[in-house]
N, C-alpha and C positions, 0 to 999 in steps of 0.2 A: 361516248354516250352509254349511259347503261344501259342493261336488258331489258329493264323494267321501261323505259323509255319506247320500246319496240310496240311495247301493247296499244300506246297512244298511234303511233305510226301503221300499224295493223289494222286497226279499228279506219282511220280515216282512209287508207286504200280500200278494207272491203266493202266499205260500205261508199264511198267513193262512185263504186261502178254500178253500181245501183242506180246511187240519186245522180248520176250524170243520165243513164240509162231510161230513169222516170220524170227526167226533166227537159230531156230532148226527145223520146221518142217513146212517150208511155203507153201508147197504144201496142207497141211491138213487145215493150216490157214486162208488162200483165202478164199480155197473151201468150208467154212462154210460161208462164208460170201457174196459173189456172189452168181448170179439165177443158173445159168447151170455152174457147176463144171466141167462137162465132158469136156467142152471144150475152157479149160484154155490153153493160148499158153507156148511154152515151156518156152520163157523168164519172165514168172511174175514170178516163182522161185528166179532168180532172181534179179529182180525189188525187191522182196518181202524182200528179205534177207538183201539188200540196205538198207530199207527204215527200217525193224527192229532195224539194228546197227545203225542210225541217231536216231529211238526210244530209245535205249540203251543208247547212250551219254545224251540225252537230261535228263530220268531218273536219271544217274548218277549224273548230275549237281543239279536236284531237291534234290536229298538225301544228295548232299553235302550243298549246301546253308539251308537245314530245321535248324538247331541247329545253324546261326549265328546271331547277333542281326540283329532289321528290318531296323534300322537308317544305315547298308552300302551300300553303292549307288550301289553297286556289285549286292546284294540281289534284292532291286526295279527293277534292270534293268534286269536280269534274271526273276523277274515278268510277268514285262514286257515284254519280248520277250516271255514268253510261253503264255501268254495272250492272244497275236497276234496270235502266233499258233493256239492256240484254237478256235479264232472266225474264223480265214480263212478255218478251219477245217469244222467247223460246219457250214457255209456259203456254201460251198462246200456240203457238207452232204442232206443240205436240198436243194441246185438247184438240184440235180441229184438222188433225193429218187424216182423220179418215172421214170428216164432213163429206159428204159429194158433193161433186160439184166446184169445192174451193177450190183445192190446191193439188194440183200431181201429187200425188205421195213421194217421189224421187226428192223435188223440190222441197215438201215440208220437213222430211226428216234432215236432207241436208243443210237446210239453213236452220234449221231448229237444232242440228249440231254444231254447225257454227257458232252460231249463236249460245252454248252452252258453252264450248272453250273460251270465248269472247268474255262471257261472265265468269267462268273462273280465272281467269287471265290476269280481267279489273280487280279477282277479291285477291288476290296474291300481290296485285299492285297495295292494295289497299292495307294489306297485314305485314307488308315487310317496310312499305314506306311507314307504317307507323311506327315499327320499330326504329328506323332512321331518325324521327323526328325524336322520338326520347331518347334515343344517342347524342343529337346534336344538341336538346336542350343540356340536359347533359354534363354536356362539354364549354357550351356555353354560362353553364353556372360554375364550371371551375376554373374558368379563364377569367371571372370577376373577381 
């Protein structure tokens, strides 16, 4: 398996224990992760539960893409789409680590560093498998 393979594998563990975390038990979820627990409204349950199962598929697709080769454009482009995720995550993370009220600041800046190595992870996936793919074309034009 390559290294580059790990990043897909990475991705669906840490985010994994999350959306299993906001999909069986979102009320405990949140409320570690927010300033004042106490006074969570009744709908982020679920909001929360929503956004776990979007967690959930996204997971899913990391674990199925880890073990395909890097040169299917299928592969780069599911990179690439969590990629994005990941910076607009972390972008968000850090304008609002010192909102009151939202987010502990332990929690924002840690998952908002997460979430920064996560996005440069995917763009190192994204610039070496490119280079793989115009190796293999390539290679496959001088095998014709």
């Amino acid at each position: 398996m390559s290294v580059l393979n790990h990043v897909f594998t990475a991705h669906g563990v840490m985010e994994g224990v999350l959306a299993l975390g906001l999909l069986f038990d979102p009320q405990r979820a949140v409320s570690a992760m927010v300033v004042s627990p106490e006074k969570l409204e009744p709908y982020v349950g679920a909001v929360a539960r929503l956004y776990g199962g979007s967690l959930v598929s996204s997971c899913v697709i990391a674990f199925l893409c880890a073990p395909l080769p890097n040169v299917l454009p299928c592969k780069r482009n599911v990179g690439l789409g969590l990629m994005v995720y990941h910076v607009l995550t972390a972008i968000h993370l850090w304008h609002n680590r010192n909102v009151a009220g939202l987010l502990q600041p332990n929690v924002a800046y840690g998952a908002g560093a997460l979430h920064t190595v996560m996005a440069l992870a995917f763009y190192l996936h994204w610039n070496i498998s490119g280079r793989q793919v115009k190796d293999f074309s390539h290679e496959q034009k001088k095998s014709k």
